[in-house]
MARLUMGU-283964 format. One record per residue: residue number from 1; residue in one letter; x, y, z of N, C-alpha, C, CB in turn. Coordinates in steps of 0.2 Angstrom, whole numbers, plus 5000, padded with zeros to 4 digits. Atoms other than C-alpha are relative to their C-alpha. Glycine has a CB too. Layout:
BEGIN
ZAPA    n  res  n_east  n_north  n_up  ca_east  ca_north  ca_up  c_east  c_north  c_up  cb_east  cb_north  cb_up
ZAPA  NUM    A       X        Y     Z        X         Y      Z       X        Y     Z        X         Y      Z
...
This chain:
BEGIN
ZAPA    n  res  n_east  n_north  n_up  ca_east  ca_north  ca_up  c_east  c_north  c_up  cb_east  cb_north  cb_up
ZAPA    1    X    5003     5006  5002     5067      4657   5082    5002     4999  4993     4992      5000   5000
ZAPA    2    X    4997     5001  5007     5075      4660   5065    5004     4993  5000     5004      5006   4998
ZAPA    3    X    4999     5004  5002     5085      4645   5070    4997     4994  5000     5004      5001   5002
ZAPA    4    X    5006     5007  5000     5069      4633   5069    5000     4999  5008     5003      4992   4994
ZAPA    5    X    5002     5003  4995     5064      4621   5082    5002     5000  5005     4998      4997   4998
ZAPA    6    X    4995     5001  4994     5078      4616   5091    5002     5006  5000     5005      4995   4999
ZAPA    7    X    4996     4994  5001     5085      4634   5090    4998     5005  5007     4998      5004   4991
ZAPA    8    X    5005     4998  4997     5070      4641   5099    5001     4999  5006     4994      4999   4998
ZAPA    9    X    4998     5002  4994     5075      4644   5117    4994     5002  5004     5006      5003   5002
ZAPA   10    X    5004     4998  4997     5063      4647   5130    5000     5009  5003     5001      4995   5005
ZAPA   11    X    4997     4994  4999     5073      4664   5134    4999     5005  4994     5006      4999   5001
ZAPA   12    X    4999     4996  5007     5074      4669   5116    4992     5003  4997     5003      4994   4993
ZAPA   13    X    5008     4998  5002     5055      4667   5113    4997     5006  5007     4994      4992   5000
ZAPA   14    X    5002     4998  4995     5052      4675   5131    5004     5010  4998     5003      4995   5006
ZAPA   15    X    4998     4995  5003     5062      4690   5123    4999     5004  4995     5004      4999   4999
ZAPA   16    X    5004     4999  5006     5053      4691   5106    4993     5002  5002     5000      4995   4996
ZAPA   17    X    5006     4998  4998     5037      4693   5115    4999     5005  5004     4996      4995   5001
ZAPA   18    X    5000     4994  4996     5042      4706   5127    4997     4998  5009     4994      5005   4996
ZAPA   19    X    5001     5001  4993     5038      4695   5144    5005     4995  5003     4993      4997   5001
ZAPA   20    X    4995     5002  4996     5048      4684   5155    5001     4993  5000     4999      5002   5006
ZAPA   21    X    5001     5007  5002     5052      4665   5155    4995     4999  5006     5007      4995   5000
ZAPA   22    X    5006     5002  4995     5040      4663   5171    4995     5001  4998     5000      5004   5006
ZAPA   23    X    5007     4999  5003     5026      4673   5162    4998     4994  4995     5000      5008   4996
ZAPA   24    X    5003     5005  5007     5027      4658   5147    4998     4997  5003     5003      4997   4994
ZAPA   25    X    5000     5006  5000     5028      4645   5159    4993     5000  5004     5006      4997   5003
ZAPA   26    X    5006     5000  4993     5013      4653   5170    4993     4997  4993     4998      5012   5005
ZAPA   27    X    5004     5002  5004     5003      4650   5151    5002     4993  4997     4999      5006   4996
ZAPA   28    X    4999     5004  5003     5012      4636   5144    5002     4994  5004     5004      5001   4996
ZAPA   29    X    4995     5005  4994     5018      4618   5151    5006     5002  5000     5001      4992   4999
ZAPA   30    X    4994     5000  5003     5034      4619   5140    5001     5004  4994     5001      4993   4999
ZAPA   31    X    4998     4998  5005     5043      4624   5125    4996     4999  4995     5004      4998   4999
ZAPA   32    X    5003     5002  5007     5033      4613   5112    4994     5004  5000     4999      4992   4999
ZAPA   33    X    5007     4996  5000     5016      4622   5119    5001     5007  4998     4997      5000   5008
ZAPA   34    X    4998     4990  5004     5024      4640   5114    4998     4998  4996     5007      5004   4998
ZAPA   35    X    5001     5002  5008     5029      4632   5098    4995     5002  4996     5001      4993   5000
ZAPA   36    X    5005     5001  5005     5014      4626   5094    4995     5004  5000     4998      4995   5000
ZAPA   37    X    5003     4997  5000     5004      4640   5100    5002     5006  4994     4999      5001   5007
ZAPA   38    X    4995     4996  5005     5017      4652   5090    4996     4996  4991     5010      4997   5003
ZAPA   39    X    5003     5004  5005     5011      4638   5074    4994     5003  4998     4999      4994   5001
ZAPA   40    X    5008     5001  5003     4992      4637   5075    4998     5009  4999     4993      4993   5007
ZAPA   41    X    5005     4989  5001     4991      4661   5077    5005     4998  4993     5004      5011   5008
ZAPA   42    X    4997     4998  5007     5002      4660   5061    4998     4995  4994     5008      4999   5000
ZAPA   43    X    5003     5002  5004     4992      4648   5053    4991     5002  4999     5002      4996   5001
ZAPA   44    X    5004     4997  5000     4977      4655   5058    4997     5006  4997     5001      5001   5005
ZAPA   45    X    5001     4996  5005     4980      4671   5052    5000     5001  4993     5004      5003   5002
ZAPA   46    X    5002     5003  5007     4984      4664   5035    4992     4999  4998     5004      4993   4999
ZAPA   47    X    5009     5004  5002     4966      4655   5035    4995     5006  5000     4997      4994   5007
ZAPA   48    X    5006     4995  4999     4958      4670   5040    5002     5009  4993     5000      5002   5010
ZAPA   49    X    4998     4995  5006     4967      4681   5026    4999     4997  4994     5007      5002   4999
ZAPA   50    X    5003     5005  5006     4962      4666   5012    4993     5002  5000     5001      4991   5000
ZAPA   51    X    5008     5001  5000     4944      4665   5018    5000     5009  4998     4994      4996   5010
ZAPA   52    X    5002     4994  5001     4942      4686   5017    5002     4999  4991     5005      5005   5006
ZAPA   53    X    4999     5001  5007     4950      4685   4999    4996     4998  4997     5004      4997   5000
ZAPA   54    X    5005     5008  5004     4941      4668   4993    4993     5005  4997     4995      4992   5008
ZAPA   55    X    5007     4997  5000     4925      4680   4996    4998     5005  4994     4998      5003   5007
ZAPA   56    X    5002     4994  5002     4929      4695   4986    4997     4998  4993     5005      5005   5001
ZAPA   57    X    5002     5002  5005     4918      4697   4971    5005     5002  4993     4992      5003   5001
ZAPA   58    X    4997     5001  5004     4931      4698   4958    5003     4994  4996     5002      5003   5001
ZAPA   59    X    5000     5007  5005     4938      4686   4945    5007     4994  5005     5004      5004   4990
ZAPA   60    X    4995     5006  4997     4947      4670   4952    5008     5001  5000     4999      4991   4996
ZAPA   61    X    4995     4999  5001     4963      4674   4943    5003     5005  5007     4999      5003   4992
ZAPA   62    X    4997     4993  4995     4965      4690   4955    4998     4998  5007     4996      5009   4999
ZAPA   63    X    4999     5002  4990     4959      4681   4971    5008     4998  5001     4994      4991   5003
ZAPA   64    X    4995     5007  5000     4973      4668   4968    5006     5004  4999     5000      4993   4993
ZAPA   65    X    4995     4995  5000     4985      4682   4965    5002     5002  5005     5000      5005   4996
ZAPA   66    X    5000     4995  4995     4980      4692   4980    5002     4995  5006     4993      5003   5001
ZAPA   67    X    5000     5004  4997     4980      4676   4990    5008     5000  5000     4996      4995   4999
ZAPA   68    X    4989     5001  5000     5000      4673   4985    5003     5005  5001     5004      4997   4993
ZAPA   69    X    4995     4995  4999     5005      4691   4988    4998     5003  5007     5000      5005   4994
ZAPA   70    X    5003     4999  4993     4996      4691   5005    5004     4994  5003     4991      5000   5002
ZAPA   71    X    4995     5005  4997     5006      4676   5009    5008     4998  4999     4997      4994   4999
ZAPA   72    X    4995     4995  5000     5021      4682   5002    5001     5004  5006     4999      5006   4993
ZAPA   73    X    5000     4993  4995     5019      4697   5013    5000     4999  5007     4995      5003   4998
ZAPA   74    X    5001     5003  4993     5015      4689   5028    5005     4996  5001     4995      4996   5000
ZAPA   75    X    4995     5003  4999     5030      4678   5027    5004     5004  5001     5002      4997   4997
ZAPA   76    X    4995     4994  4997     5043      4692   5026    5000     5005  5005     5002      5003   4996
ZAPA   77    X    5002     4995  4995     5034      4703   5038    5001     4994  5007     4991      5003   4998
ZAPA   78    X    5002     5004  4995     5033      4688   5050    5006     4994  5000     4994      4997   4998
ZAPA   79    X    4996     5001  5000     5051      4680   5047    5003     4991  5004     5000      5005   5001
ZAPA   80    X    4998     5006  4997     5053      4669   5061    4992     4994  5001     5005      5003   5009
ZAPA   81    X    5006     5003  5001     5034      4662   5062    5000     4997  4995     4996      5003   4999
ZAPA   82    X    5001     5004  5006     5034      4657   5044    5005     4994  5001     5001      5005   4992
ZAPA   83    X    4995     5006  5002     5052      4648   5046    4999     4994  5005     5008      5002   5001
ZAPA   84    X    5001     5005  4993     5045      4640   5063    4994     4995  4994     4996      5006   5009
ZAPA   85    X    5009     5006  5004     5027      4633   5052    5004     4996  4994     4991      5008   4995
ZAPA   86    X    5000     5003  5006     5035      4631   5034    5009     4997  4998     4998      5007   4994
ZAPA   87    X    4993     5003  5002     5053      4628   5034    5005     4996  5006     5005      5007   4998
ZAPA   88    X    4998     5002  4992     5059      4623   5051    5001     4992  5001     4994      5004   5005
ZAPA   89    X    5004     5007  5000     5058      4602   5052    5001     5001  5007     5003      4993   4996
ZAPA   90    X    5005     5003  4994     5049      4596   5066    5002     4994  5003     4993      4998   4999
ZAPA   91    X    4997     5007  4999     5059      4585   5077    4997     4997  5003     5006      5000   5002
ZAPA   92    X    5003     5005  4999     5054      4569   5084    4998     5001  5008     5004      4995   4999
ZAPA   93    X    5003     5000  4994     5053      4574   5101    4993     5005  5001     5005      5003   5004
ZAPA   94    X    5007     4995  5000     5039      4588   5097    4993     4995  4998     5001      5007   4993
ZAPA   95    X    5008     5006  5001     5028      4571   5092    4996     5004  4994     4994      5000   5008
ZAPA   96    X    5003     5000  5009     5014      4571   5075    4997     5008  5003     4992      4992   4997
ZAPA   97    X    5007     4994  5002     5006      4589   5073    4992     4998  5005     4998      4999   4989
ZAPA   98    X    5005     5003  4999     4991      4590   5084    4993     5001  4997     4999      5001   5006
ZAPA   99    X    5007     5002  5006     4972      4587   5075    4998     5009  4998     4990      4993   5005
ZAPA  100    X    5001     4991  5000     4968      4608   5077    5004     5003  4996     5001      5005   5005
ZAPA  101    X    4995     4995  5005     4986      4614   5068    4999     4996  4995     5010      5002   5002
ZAPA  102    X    5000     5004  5007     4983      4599   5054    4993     5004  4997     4999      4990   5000
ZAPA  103    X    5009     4999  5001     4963      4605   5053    5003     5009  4996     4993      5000   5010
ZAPA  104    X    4997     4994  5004     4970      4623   5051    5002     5001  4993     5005      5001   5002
ZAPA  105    X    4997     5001  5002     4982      4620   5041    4998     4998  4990     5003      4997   5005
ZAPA  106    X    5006     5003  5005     4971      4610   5029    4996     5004  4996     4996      4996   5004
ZAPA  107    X    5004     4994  5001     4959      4624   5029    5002     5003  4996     4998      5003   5004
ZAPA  108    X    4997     4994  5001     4969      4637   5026    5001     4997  4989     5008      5002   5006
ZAPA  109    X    4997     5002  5006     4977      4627   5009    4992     4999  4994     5005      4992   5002
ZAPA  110    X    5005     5002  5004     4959      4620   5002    4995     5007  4999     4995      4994   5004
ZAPA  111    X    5004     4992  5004     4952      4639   5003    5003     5002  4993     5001      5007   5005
ZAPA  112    X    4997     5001  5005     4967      4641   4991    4999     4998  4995     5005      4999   5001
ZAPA  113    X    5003     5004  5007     4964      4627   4980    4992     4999  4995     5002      4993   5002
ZAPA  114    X    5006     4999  5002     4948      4630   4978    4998     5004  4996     4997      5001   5005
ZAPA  115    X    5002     4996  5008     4948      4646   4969    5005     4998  4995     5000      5009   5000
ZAPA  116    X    4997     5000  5006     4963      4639   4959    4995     4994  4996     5009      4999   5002
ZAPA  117    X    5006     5002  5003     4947      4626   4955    4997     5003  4997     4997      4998   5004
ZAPA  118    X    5005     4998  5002     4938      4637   4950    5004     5003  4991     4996      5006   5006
ZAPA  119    X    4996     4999  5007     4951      4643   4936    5001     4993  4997     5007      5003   5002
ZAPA  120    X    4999     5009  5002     4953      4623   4931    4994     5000  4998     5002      4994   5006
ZAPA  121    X    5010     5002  5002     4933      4622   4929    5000     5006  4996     4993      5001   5007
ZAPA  122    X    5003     4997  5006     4933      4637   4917    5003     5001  4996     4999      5006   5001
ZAPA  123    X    4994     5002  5004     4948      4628   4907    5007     5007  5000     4996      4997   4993
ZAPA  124    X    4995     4994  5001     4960      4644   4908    5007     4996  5003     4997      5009   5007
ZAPA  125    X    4993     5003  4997     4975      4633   4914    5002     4999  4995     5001      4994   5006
ZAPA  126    X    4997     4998  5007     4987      4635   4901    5004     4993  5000     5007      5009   5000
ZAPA  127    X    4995     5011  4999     4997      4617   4908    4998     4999  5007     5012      4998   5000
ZAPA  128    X    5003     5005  4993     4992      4606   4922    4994     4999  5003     5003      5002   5005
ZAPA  129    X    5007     5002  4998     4979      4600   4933    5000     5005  5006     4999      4992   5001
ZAPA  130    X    5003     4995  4996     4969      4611   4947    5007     4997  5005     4991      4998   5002
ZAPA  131    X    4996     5001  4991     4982      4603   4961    5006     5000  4996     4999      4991   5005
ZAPA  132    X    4992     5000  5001     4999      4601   4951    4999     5009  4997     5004      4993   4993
ZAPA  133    X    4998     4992  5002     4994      4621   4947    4999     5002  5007     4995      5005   4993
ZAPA  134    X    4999     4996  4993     4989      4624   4964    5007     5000  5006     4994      4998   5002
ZAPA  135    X    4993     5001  5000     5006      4616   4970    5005     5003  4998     5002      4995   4998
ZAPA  136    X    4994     4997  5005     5016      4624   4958    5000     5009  5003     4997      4998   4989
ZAPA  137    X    5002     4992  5000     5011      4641   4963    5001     5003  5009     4989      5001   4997
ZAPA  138    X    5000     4998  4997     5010      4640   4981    5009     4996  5001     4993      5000   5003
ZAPA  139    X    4994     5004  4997     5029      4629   4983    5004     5007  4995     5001      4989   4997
ZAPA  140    X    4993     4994  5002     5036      4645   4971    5000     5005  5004     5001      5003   4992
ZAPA  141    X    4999     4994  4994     5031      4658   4983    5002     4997  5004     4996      5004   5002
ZAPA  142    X    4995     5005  4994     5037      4646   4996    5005     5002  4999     5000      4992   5001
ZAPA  143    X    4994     5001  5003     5053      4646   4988    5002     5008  5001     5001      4997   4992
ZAPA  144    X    4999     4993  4997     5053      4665   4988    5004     5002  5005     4997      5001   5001
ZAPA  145    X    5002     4997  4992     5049      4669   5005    5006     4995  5001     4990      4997   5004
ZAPA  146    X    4995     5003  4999     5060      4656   5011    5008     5001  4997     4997      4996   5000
ZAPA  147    X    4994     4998  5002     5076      4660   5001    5001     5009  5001     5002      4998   4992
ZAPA  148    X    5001     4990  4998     5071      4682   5006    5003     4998  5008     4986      5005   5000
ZAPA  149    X    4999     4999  4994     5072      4677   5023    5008     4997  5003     4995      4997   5001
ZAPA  150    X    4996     5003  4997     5085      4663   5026    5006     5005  4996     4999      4991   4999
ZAPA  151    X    4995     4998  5002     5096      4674   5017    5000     5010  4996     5002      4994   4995
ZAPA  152    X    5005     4993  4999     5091      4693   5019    5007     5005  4996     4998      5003   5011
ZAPA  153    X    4997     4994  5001     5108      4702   5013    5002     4997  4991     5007      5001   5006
ZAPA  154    X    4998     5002  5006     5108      4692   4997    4993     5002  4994     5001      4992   5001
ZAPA  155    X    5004     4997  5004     5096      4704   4986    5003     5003  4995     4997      5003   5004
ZAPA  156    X    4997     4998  5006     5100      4705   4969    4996     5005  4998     5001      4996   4995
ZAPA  157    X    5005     4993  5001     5084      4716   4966    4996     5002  5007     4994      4998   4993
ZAPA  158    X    5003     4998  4992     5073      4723   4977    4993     4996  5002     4999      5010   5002
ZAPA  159    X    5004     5006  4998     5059      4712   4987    4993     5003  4994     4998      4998   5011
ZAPA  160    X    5006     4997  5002     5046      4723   4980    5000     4997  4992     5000      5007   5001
ZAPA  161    X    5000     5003  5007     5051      4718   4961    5000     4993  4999     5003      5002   4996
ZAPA  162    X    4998     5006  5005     5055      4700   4963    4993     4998  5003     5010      4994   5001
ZAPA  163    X    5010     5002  4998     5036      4698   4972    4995     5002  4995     4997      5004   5007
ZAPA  164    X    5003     4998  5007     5030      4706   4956    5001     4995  4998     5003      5005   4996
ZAPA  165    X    4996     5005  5007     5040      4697   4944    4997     4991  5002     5012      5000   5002
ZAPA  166    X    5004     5008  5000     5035      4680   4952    4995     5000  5001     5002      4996   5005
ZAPA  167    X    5007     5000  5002     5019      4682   4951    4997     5002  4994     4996      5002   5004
ZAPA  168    X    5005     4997  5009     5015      4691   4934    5005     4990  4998     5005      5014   4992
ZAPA  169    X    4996     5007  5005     5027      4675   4928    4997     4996  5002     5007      4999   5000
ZAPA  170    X    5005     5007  5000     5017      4662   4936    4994     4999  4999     5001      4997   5005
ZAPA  171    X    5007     5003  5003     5000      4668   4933    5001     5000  4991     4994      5006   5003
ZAPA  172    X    5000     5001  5008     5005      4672   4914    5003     4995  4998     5002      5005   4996
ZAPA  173    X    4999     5004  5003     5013      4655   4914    4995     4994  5000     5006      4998   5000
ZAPA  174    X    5006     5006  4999     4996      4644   4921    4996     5004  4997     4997      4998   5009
ZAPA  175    X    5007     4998  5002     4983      4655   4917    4999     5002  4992     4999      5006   5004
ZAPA  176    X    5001     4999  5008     4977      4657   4897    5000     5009  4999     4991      4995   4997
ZAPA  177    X    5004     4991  4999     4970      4675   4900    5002     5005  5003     4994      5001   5002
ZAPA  178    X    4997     4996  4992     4980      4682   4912    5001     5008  4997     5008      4996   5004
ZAPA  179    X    4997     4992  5003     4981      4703   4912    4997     5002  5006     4996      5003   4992
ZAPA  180    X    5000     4995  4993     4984      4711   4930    4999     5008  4996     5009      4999   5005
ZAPA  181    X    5003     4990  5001     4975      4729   4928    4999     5002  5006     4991      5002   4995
ZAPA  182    X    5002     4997  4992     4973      4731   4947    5002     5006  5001     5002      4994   5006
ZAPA  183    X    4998     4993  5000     4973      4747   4950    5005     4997  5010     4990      5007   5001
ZAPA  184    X    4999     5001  4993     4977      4740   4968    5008     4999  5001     4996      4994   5003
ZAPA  185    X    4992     5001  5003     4997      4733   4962    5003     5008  5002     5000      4998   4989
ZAPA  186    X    4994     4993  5003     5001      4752   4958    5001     5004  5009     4995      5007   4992
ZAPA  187    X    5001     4999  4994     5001      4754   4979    5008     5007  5000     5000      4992   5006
């Protein structure tokens, strides 16, 4: 599925998941009903790794961190799923997103922006506003993830430091106060 939408053969996914093309078709009509079942568990999972996060009782700064290196993490671990949801375009025959993977999808982002809200409401944003920092933050780990993946032998350093690096550098260029002491980092 790495080659996206159109790429995604009925065989190839039937190979990746360890059953047969008869077994998809005994659960699916078609192709796009994989697809998009393949979609809404990988967005799913996301939403349910934000909301867990969102909750924990420490400072917004370190939710919002944790949240972007759980979704970091989840992308490169999850390769062809991320390129299928976040990189992949959606051709015309697959028709609009249905109302459950937008609802998702929606969810999953407004948990995000919510605690990057909560940093905005306690004025700590160094430049911008609650949405062009919450944009900014979640389209450069996009960028990441997506250039780790679409191009895996091209590693000038190693993933583990440039997932560092991009995050101490983007919370200490939004955030006023920013200082990662997490004992949790030193894994």
């Amino acid at each position: 599925m790495a080659e996206g939408y159109e790429g995604a053969t009925i065989r190839k996914i039937a190979d990746e998941v360890g059953v047969s093309s008869t077994a998809l078709y005994m659960h699916f009509q078609d192709k796009n009903g994989i697809l998009l079942e393949i979609c809404n568990s990988a967005i799913r999972e996301l939403l349910e790794r934000n909301r867990a996060i969102a909750v924990k009782p420490v400072d917004a700064v370190v939710r919002v961190r944790m949240m972007l290196e759980a979704y970091m993490r989840w992308g490169l671990a999850h390769p062809n799923a991320y390129h299928l949801v976040y990189c992949a375009p959606r051709p015309v025959s697959a028709g609009e997103w249905p109302e459950e993977t937008v609802r998702l999808s929606s969810e999953s982002y407004e948990i995000f922006s919510g605690v990057v809200r909560e940093i905005a409401a306690a004025g700590r944003l160094r430049t911008g506003t609650q949405d062009s920092a919450t944009l900014a933050l979640w389209m450069s780990c996009h960028g990441v993830v997506a250039l780790l993946i679409a191009r895996p032998d091209y590693e000038l350093v190693p993933a583990e430091e440039l997932i560092k690096t991009t995050l101490d550098g983007l919370m200490h260029g939004l955030v006023t106060d920013w200082r990662w002491r997490s004992p949790l980092w030193r894994r």
